[in-house]
Every structure is written in structure tokens, then in C-alpha cells.
N, C-alpha and C positions, 0 to 999 in steps of 0.2 A: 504494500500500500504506500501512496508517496503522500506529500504533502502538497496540497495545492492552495498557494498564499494569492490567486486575485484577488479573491475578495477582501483580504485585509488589505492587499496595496488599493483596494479601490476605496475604502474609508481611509485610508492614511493618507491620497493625495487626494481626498476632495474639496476641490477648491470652490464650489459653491457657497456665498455667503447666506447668511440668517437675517431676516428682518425681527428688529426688537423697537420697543415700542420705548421711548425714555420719560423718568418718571420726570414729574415735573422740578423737584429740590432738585436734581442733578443740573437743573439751570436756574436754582435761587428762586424758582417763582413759586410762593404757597398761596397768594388770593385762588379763594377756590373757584369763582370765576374763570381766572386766566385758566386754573388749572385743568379745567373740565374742557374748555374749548384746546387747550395744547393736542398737536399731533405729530410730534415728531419723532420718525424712526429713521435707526440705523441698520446699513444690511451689513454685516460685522464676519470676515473670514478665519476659522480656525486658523492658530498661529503655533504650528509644526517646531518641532526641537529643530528639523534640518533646518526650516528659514533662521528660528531662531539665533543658531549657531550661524550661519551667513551671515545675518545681517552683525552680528558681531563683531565677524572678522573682518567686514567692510569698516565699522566703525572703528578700529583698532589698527592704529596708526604702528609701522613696521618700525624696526631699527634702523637707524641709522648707521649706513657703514663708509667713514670718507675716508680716504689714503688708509694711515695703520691704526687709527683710532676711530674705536668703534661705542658708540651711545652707551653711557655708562646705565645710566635709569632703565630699571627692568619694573618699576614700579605702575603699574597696570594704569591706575588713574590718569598717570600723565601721557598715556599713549590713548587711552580711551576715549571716544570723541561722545561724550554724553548725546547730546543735541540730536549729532548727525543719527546714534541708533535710534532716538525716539522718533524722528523723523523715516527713517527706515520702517521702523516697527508699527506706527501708526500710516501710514500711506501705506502699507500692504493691508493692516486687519482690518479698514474700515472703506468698506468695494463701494457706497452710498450712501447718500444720506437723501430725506424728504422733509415736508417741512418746515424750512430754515428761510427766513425772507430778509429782506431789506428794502428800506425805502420807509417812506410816510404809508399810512395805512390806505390811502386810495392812490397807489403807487406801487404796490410793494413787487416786488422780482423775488422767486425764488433764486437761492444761491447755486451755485454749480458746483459738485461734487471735485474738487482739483485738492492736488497737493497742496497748493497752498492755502487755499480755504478752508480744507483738514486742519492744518497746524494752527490756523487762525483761531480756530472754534476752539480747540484746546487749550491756547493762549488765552478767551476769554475766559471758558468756563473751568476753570480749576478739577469741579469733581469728575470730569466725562470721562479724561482718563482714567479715574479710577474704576468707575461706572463699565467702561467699556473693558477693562482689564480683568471685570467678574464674569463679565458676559461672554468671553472669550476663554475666562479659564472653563466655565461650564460646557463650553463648548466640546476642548479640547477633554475634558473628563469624560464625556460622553463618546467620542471617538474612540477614546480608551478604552471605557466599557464596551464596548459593539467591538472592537479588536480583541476585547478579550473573552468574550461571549463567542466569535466565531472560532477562536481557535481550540474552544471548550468542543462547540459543535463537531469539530473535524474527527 
């Protein structure tokens, strides 16, 4: 009998994201009012150990090696480009958003899903990252489970 792993590689690279629904405190607003009319969702992509580790080693800046003197600091901090992974790691888990406007209220434009509007929104709103960092571990737990459920099945 052999082992046949599609279907674990087919839940390990699913790249399909989830639409979730955000609460309304994850953006300061409690008037219950606002709160009931708020409708903003994110479609949010499982975030894999292999991107994880990628996007790492893209943010981790190498040795430096000139003539015969080579980068004394092995010290991780000072080679690790904070910024650049959050910006990695949040432009991959978050595929869309809806929602989100701008303008005077007989005006408004929905915002567009970009890199930079990503980071933007996170810059305002403090809790999102952390908000989307739950919803992403849940994610990723559940991937787990179902990988680890089929390999029970086999």
C-alpha cells in the first residue's frame, strides 16, 4: 500500500482566501448606530510556514563581505528589516477588502484593494493587525486539523 499525499498538498497550498466580517471596536466605532449599519469584510489568505519563512528571508538583510573584512554583527535585529516583513506578510494574507470608502458622504468612492492602501489601513487602525492575525491563525489551525484528519483517514 503507498501513501498518496494530494490531498494534503491540496489543503497545504490553498490559496483561496476567507471573507470575514470585522467587528466594529477593531475600528474604535461603539455608537450602536454606526455599529449596526458597518459592513466591512476582509477576504484574508492562510499564511503557510513556507511563505512565512520567505518572507523572512527576504526581510533579513545578508552579510556583508568587503575585501578581508567581513560584518562583525551576527545580531539578528540589526539585519532584520521589521517594516519590510510586515509589509510582506500583510500584502500577501489580506487578497481584499469591501466596505472601506472615502470622501464626504454624498461622494464617497470605495477604496481599492492595493498595497499601499493595505498598509495604510493598518497605519490607521492599530487593532486590524491584530484582529486579522486571529483570523489567520484560525485559519491556519484549521488547515492543520483537515491535514491531520486526512492523514488519520489514509
Amino acid at each position: 500500500m503507498s501513501l498518496n499525499i494530494t490531498k494534503y498538498r491540496e489543503v497545504e497550498n490553498q490559496a483561496e482566501g476567507v471573507w470575514f466580517k470585522v467587528p466594529a471596536d477593531v475600528f474604535g466605532i461603539k455608537d450602536e448606530v454606526e455599529v449596526e449599519k458597518l459592513d466591512i469584510q476582509f477576504k484574508l489568505k492562510p499564511y503557510p510556514d513556507k511563505i512565512l519563512r520567505e518572507h523572512s528571508r527576504k526581510a533579513t538583510k545578508p552579510f556583508n563581505i568587503t575585501g578581508r573584512r567581513r560584518q562583525t554583527s551576527t545580531n539578528i535585529d540589526d539585519r532584520f528589516d521589521t517594516e519590510k516583513f510586515r509589509k510582506l506578510k500583510y500584502c500577501y494574507i489580506i487578497e481584499d477588502f469591501k466596505g472601506i470608502t472615502e470622501g464626504e458622504p454624498e461622494n464617497e468612492t470605495s477604496i481599492e484593494c492595493t498595497d499601499e492602501n493595505k498598509m495604510g489601513l493598518l497605519e490607521i487602525f492599530s487593532d486590524l493587525a491584530d484582529w486579522i492575525d486571529e483570523q489567520v491563525e484560525n485559519i491556519n489551525n484549521f488547515i492543520k486539523e483537515e491535514k491531520e484528519a486526512q492523514i488519520k483517514n489514509l
